[in-house]
N, C-alpha and C positions, 0 to 999 in steps of 0.2 A: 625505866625512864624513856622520852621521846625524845627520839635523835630530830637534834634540831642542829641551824648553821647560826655563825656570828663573824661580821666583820668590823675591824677595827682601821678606822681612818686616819693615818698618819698627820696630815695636812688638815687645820681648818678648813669647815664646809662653809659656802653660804647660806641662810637659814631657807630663801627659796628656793635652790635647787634640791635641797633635804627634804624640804617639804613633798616637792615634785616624787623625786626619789620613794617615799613613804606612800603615798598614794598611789604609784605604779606598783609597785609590789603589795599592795592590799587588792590592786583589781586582779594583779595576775593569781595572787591567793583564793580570789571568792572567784576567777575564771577555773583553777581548776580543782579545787576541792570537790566539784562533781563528781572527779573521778579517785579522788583523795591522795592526787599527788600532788598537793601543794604541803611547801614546809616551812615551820616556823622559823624567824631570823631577827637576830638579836646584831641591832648596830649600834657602835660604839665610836665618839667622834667627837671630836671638838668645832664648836662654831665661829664664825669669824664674829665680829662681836656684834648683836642683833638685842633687840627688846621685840618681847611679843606678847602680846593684848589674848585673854580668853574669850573664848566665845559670846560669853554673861556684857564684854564691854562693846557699847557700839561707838563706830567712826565718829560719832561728833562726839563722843565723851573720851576718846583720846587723843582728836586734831590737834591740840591745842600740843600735849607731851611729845606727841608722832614730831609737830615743829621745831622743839625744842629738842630731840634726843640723837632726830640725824643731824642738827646742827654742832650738836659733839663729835662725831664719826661715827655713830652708830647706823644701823640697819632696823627698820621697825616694819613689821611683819605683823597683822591682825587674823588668828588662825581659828582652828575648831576644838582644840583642846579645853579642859576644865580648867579654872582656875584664874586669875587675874594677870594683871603685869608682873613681867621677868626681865630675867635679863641672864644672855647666852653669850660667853666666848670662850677665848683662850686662859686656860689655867683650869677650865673646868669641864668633866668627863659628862658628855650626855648621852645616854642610853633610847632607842628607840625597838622597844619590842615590838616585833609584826609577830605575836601568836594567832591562833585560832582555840580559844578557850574552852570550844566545846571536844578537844582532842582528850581531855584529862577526863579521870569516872572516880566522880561523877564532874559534870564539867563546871570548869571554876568561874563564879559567880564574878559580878565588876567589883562590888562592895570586896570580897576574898582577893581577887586580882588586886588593887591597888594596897590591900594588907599585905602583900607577900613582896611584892614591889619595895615596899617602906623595910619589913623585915631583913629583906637583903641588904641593903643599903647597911642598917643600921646595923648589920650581923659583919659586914666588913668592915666597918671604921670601929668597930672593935676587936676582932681577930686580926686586922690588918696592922691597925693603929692603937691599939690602946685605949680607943676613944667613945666613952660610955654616952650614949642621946639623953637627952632628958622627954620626961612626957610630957607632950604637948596635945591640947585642943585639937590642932589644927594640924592638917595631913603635910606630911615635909618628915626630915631630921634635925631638931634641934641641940645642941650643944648645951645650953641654957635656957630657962626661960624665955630672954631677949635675942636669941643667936640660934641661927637657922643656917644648916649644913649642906643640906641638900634638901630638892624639890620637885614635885611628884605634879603630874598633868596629863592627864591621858583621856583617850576616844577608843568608844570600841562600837563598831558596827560591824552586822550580822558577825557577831560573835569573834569579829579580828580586833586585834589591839591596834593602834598607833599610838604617836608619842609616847613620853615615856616619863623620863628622867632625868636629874639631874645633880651633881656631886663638886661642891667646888673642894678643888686638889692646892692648889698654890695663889697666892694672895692675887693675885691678878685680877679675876671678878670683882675682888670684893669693891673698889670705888668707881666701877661703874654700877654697883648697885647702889650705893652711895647718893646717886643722885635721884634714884624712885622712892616711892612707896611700893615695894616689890610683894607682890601677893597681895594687898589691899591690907596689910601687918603696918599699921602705923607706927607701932614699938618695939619691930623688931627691924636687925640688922641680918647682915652677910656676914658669915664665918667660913673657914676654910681649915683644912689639913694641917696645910702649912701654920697657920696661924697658931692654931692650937698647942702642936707639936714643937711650936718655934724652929725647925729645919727648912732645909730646901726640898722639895720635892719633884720626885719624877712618874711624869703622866703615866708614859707608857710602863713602867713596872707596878701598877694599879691593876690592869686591864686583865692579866691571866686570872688573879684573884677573887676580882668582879663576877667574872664571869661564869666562874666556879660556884660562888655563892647565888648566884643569881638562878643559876641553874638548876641548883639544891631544892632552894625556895620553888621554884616554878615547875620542878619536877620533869624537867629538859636536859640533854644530857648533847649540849654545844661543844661542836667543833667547827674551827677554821674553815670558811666556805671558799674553796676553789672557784674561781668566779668563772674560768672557761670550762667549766663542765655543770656550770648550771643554767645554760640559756640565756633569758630575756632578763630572768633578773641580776645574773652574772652581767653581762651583756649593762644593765643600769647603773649599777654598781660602780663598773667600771669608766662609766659616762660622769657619775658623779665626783669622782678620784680627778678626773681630767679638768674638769670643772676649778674644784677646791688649787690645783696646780697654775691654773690659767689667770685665777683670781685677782692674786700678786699682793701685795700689801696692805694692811688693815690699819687703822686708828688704833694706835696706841694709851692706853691709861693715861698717861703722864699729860694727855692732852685737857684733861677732868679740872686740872686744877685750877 
């Protein structure tokens, strides 16, 4: 397998500085893959609570929701990933692989990348949870026909991944998804762990598991990245930590109703 690094973000991020974050480390990746010491990194974190638009939607066709969604306390962010409107925070684990996909032989295709992606996910909410997906059309994990677990949106240039993923753990998401048409799914809702399971859940006992299975599937063999011995991206890393600390209090749910 290829040894790769993964860090896990204690603290809510904001979805721009995440953003920022993900594109510093895909230039420092295609900076020195020249010499082929650049290495793959698997982030793990929670968002403060954010909706973000795909690339397919333009500004005037989501002014109108952008007005309405930070007037709840959301954060609306229009990015380059696939896929439609979302919606990102607390209670739910979101994944951001920076691979270089042409590192695996033979090297793994976008179409292959986003099946192994879905694979993981759906291979720990069953080994983890008990909790079999149903098949669905449409790229995500669903739980039922009408109930959607987690969701899949990713970009990949000269051959790097960004964004990634996303897995709701504890009922939290689920009514601020409540008030979208999330993923452009008119008949479908938000599901979670919790819900399923009927328990309480805990984020960070997720995260060893994940990351285990994720690695399986992608054929990367992650360990904890020491951030002062890896440079610039240590070095960003660490910048973004500060950030998520600095931030201070989010819009809570109970504000929905």
């Amino acid at each position: 397998m290829t040894s790769a690094l993964y860090h896990y973000f204690r603290t809510p991020l904001p979805y721009a500085q995440t953003l920022a974050l993900q594109e510093r480390i895909h230039q420092l990746q295609l900076l020195h893959r020249k010499t082929s010491s650049h290495k793959d990194i698997l982030l793990l974190l929670q968002h403060r609570p954010v909706y973000t638009a795909g690339r397919r939607q333009t500004e005037e066709s989501v002014q109108d929701e952008r007005a309405r969604l930070t007037n709840i306390g959301a954060d609306f962010v229009t990015t380059a990933r696939g896929g439609e409107l979302t919606f990102h925070g607390p209670g739910q684990i979101v994944g951001y692989p920076l691979l270089d996909l042409s590192r695996s032989s033979p090297p793994i295709s976008v179409r292959d990348y986003v099946c192994r992606v879905q694979k993981a996910l759906e291979q720990h909410l069953l080994e983890a949870h008990g909790i079999q997906h149903a098949p669905s059309d449409h790229t995500g994990v669903f739980v039922d026909a009408n109930t959607k677990i987690a969701s899949i949106g990713v970009q990949v240039r000269h051959r790097l991944t960004t964004h990634g993923f996303a897995i709701n753990i504890t009922r939290e998401p689920v009514p601020w998804f409540d008030q979208v048409v999330a993923c452009g799914l008119a008949d479908v809702k938000a599901g979670a762990v919790e819900t399923v399971k009927r328990k309480e859940m805990d984020i960070d006992a997720e995260i060893p598991g994940l990351v285990s299975r994720f690695g399986q599937k992608l054929e990367r063999d992650f360990q904890p990245i020491n951030l002062a011995e890896e440079g610039e991206v240590g070095e960003a890393i660490a910048a973004a930590e500060e950030d998520a600390l600095r931030a201070g209090n989010w819009a809570g749910a109970p504000q929905l109703a």
